[in-house]
C-alpha positions as CSV (number, residue, x, y, z in Angstrom):
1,X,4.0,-3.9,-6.0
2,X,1.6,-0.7,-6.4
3,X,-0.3,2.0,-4.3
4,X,-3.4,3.3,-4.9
5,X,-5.4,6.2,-2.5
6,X,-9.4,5.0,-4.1
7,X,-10.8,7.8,-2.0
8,X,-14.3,6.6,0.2
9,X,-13.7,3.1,-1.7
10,X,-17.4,2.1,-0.3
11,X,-19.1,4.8,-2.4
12,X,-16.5,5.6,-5.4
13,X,-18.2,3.4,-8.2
14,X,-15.2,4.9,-11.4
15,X,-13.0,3.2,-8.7
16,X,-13.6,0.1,-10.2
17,X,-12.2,0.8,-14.0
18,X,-9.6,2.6,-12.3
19,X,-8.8,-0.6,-10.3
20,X,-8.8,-2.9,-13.5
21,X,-7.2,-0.9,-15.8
22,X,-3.9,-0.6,-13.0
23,X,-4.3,-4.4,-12.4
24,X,-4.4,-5.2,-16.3
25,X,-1.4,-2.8,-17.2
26,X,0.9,-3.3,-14.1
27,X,-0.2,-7.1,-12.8
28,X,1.4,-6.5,-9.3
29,X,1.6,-9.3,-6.9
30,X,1.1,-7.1,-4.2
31,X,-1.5,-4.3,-4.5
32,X,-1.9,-1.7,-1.5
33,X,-5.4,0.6,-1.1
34,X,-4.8,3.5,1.7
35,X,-7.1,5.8,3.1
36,X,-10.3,3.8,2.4
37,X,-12.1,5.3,5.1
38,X,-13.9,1.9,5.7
39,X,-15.0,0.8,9.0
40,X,-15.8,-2.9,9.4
41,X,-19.1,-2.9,8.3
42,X,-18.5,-1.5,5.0
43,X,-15.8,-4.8,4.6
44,X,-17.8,-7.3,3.5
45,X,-19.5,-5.1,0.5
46,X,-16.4,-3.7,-0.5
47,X,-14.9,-7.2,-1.0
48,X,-17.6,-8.5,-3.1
49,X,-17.3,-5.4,-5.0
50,X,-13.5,-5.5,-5.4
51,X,-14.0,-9.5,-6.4
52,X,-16.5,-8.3,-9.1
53,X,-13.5,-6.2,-10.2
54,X,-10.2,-8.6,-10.1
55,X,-10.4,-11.9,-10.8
56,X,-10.3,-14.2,-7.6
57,X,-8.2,-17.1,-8.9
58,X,-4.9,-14.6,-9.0
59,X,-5.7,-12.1,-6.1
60,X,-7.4,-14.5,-3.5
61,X,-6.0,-12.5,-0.7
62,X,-8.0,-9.3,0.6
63,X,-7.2,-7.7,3.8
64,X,-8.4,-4.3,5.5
65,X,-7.1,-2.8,8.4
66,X,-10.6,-0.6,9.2
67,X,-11.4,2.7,10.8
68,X,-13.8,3.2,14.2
69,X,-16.4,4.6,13.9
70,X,-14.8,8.2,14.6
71,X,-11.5,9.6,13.4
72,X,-8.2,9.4,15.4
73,X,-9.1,13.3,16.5
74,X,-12.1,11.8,17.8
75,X,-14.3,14.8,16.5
76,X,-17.3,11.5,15.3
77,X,-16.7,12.2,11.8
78,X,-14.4,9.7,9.5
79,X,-11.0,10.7,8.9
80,X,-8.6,9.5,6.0
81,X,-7.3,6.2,7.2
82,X,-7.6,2.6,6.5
83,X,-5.4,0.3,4.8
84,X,-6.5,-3.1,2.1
85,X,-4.0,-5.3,1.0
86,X,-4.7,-7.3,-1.9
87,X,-2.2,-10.3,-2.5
88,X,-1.7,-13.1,-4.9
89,X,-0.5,-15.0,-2.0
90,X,-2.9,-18.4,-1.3
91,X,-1.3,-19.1,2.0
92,X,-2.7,-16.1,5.1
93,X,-2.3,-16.4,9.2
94,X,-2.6,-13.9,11.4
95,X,0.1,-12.7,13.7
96,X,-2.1,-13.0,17.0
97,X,-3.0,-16.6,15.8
98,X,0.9,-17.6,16.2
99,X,1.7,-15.9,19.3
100,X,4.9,-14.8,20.5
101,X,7.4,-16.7,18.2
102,X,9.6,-14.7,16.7
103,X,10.1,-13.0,13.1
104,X,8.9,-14.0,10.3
105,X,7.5,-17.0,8.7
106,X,9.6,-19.8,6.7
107,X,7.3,-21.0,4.9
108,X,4.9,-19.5,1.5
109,X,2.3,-18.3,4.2
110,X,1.9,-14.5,4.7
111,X,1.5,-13.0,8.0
112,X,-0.5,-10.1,8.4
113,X,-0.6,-8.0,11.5
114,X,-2.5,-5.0,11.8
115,X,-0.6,-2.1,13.7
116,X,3.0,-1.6,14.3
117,X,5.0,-4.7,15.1
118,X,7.9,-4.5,17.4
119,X,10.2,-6.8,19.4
120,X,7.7,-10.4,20.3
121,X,5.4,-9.9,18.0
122,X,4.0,-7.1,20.1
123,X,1.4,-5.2,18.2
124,X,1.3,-1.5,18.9
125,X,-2.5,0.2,17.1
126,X,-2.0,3.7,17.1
127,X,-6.0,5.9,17.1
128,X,-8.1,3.0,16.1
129,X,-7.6,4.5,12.6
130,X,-6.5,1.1,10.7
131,X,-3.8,3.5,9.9
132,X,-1.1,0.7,9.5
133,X,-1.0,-2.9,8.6
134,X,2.5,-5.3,8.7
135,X,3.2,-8.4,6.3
136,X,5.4,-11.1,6.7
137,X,6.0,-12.5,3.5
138,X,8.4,-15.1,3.3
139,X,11.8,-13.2,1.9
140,X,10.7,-9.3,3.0
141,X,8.6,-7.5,5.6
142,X,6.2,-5.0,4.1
143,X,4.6,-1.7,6.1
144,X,1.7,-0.4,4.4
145,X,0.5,2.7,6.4
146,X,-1.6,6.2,6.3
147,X,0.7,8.6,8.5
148,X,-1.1,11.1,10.7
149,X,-1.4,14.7,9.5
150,X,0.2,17.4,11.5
151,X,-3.4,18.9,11.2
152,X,-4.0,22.0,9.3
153,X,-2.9,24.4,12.7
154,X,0.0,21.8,13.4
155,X,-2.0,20.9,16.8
156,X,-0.6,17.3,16.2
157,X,2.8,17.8,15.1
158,X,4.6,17.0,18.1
159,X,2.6,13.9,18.2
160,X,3.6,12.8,14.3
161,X,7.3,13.9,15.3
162,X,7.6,12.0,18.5
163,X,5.6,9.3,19.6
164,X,4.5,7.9,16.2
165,X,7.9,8.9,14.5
166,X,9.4,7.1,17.7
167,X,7.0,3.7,17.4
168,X,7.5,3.7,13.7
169,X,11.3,3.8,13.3
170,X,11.5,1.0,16.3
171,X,9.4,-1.4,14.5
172,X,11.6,-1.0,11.1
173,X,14.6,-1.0,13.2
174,X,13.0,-4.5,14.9
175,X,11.8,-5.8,12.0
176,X,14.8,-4.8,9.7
177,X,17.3,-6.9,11.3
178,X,15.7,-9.9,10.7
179,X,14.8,-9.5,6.2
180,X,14.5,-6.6,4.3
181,X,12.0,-4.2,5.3
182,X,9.8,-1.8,3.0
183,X,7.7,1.1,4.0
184,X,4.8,2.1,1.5
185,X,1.8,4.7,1.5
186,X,1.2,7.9,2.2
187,X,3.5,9.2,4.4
188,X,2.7,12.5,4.4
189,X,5.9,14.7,3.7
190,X,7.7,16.4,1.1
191,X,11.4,15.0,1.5
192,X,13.2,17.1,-1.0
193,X,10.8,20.4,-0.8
194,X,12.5,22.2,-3.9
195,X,12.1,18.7,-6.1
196,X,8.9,17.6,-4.3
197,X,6.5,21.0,-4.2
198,X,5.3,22.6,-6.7
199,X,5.5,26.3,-5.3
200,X,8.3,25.5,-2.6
201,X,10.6,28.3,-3.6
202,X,7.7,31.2,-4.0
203,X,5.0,30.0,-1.4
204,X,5.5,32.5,1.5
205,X,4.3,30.1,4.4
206,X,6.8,27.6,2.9
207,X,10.0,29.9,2.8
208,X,9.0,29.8,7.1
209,X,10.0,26.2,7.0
210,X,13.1,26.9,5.2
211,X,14.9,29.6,7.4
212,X,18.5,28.5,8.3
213,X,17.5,27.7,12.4
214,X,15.0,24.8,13.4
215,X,11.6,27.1,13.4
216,X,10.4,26.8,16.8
217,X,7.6,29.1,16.4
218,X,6.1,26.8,13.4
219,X,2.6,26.9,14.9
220,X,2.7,30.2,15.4
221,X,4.0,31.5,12.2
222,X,1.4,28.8,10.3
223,X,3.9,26.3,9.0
224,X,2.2,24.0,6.1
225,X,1.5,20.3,7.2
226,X,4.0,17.9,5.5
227,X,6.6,20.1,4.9
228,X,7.9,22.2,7.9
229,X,11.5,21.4,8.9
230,X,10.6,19.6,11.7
231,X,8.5,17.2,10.1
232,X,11.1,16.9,7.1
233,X,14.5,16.5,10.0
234,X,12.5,13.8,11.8
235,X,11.7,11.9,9.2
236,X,15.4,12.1,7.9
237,X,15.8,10.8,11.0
238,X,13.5,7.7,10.1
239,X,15.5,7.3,7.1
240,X,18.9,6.4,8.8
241,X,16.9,4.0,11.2
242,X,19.8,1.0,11.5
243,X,21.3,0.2,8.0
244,X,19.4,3.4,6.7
245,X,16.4,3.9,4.1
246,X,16.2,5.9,1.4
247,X,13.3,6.7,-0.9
248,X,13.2,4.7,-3.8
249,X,11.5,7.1,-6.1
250,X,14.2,9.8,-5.6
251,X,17.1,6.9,-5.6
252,X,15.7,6.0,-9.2
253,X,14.9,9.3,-10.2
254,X,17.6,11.4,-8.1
255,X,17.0,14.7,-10.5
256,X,12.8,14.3,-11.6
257,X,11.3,17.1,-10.7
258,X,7.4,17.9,-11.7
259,X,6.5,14.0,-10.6
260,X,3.9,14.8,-7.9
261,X,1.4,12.2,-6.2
262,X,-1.3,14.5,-4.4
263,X,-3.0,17.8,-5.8
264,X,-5.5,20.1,-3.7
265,X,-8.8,19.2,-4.8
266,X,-9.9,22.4,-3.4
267,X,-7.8,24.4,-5.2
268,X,-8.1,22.4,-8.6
269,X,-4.9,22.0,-8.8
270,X,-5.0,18.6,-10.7
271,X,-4.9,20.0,-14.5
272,X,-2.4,22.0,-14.0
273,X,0.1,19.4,-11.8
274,X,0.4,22.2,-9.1
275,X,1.3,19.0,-6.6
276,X,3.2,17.6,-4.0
277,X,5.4,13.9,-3.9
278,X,3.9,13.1,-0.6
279,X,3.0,9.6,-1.2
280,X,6.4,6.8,-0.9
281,X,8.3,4.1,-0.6
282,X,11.0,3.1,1.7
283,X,13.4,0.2,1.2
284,X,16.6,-0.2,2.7
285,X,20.1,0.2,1.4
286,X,20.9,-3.0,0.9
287,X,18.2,-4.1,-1.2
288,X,19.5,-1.9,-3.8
289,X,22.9,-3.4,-4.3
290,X,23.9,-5.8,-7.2
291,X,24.0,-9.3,-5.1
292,X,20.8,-8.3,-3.2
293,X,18.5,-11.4,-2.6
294,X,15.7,-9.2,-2.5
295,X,16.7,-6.8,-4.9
296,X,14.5,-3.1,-5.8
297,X,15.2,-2.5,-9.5
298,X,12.5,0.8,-10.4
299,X,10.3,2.9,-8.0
300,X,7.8,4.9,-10.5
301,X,4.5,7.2,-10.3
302,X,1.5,6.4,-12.5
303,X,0.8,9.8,-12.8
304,X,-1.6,9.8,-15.7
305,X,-4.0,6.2,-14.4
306,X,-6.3,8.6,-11.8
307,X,-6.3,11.5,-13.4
308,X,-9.5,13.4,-13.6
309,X,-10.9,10.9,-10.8
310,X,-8.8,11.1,-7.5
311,X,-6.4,13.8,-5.5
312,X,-3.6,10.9,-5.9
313,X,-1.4,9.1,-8.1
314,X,-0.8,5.6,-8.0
315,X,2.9,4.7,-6.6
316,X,5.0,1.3,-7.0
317,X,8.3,-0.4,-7.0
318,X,9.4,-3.1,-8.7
319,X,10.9,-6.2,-6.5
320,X,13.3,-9.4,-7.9
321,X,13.7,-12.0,-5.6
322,X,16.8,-14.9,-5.4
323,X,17.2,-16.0,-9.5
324,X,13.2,-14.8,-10.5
């Protein structure tokens, strides 16, 4: 299973060799695009073009979850959302097609719903920002989302910390209890700020977020997005939803430092991996253990596949299921 960010998919033509090259060297059965900033008129292009690009007999799945036609701070303008799913899966239904049956399908088929699924199959779409889409696949549930930012000022932080913090760890806690449930995209924090940003330790508006007390006055003092100590205690919080999650890249790679996902293009920081590890994947505990019938065996960053061509590095975990 990988993660690319394509970055304006509809218009970004090196996409395409980027695209095939991942596909060719890393053959994932699942393969997740976020932020596409597609609305649904751009769907039908971009999966001709993405056809042209992998071969339809061994992805025949493709599946957006699209933008409006304004961004989720409805300012008109398109924000950085949107989620594809492409799938070697042959077998696709969606969730509002079934109704209100349960958890989970028992057969090959794939169920795809697009939002936050909670108890009764009750579909929760946060902004109209295709910001997450659910799968049912037969032995695990898979989240593939675009979290909110805090917003440069951290006008939405209360927002990302409560209501969509609150929705999200109810539908893993929901759908956890039924099969394994794994979180991927970009999530938008820094878990581990000393291991996971570049400058944590000499970046003066970062050392704000670190003071011993919860920093109350964070909008104030100019905390930076992603990485204040509310955002970071919150989605610790996530984390130990039920059974508990952890993040597979740092469970693989507990003492990796320097593996970043997202540079500032502004800044150029690219060439010089000045980053941050913002972009993950969740699984829970128990699909780490030895008899696990859905078993996570590597979590890794493609760090070099985008380089020179996108803000963000491709993401991925590796999955064995039963006796595969």
């Amino acid at each position: 299973m990988a993660m690319l960010t394509p970055s304006y998919l509809r218009n970004n033509f090196v996409f395409s060799s980027i695209l095939k090259a991942l596909v060719d060297a890393e053959d994932p059965d699942v393969l997740v695009l976020v932020e596409t900033k597609l609305q649904d008129k751009d769907v039908a292009k971009v999966t001709a073009k993405l056809r042209n690009v992998m071969s339809s007999n061994v992805y025949p799945t493709v599946e957006f979850a699209c933008m409006t036609a304004g961004d989720d701070s409805n300012t008109g303008k398109l924000g950085t959302s949107g989620v594809c799913v492409i799938t070697k899966a042959t077998q696709w239904v969606y969730g509002d097609e079934i109704g209100p049956c349960g958890f989970g399908p028992t057969s090959d088929k794939v169920t795809v719903h697009k939002g936050f699924l909670t108890d009764m199959m009750q579909c929760i779409v946060h902004d109209d920002g295709g910001r997450v889409m659910t799968l049912e696949f037969k032995d695990f549930n898979l989240i593939c989302t675009v979290v909110p930012s805090s917003g440069e000022k951290l006008d939405k932080l209360d927002y990302r910390t409560g209501e969509w913090h609150g929705e999200f760890s109810e539908s893993l806690r929901e759908l956890d209890t039924g099969k394994p449930t794994i979180v991927i995209g970009d999530l938008k924090i820094a878990p581990e700020g000393e291991k996971d940003v570049y400058n944590w330790t000499t970046a003066p508006r970062l050392k704000d977020a670190e003071e011993p007390k919860m920093c109350e006055n964070d909008k104030k003092k100019g905390g930076v997005p992603g990485m204040t100590r509310k955002e970071r205690e919150s989605f610790q919080e996530m984390l130990e939803t039920n059974d508990g999650f952890v993040d597979s890249f740092r469970h693989f790679h507990p003492d990796a430092t320097g593996w970043y996902t997202r540079w500032s293009v502004r800044a150029g920081n690219r060439p010089y991996n000045a980053g941050v590890r913002s972009d993950l994947a969740l699984v829970p505990t128990r699909t780490l253990e030895d008899d696990a019938d859905v078993k996570v065996v590597d979590a890794f960053i493609l760090d070099k596949t985008t380089a020179g061509h996108s803000d963000h590095a491709p993401i991925g975990i590796t999955l064995k299921i039963g006796d595969a």
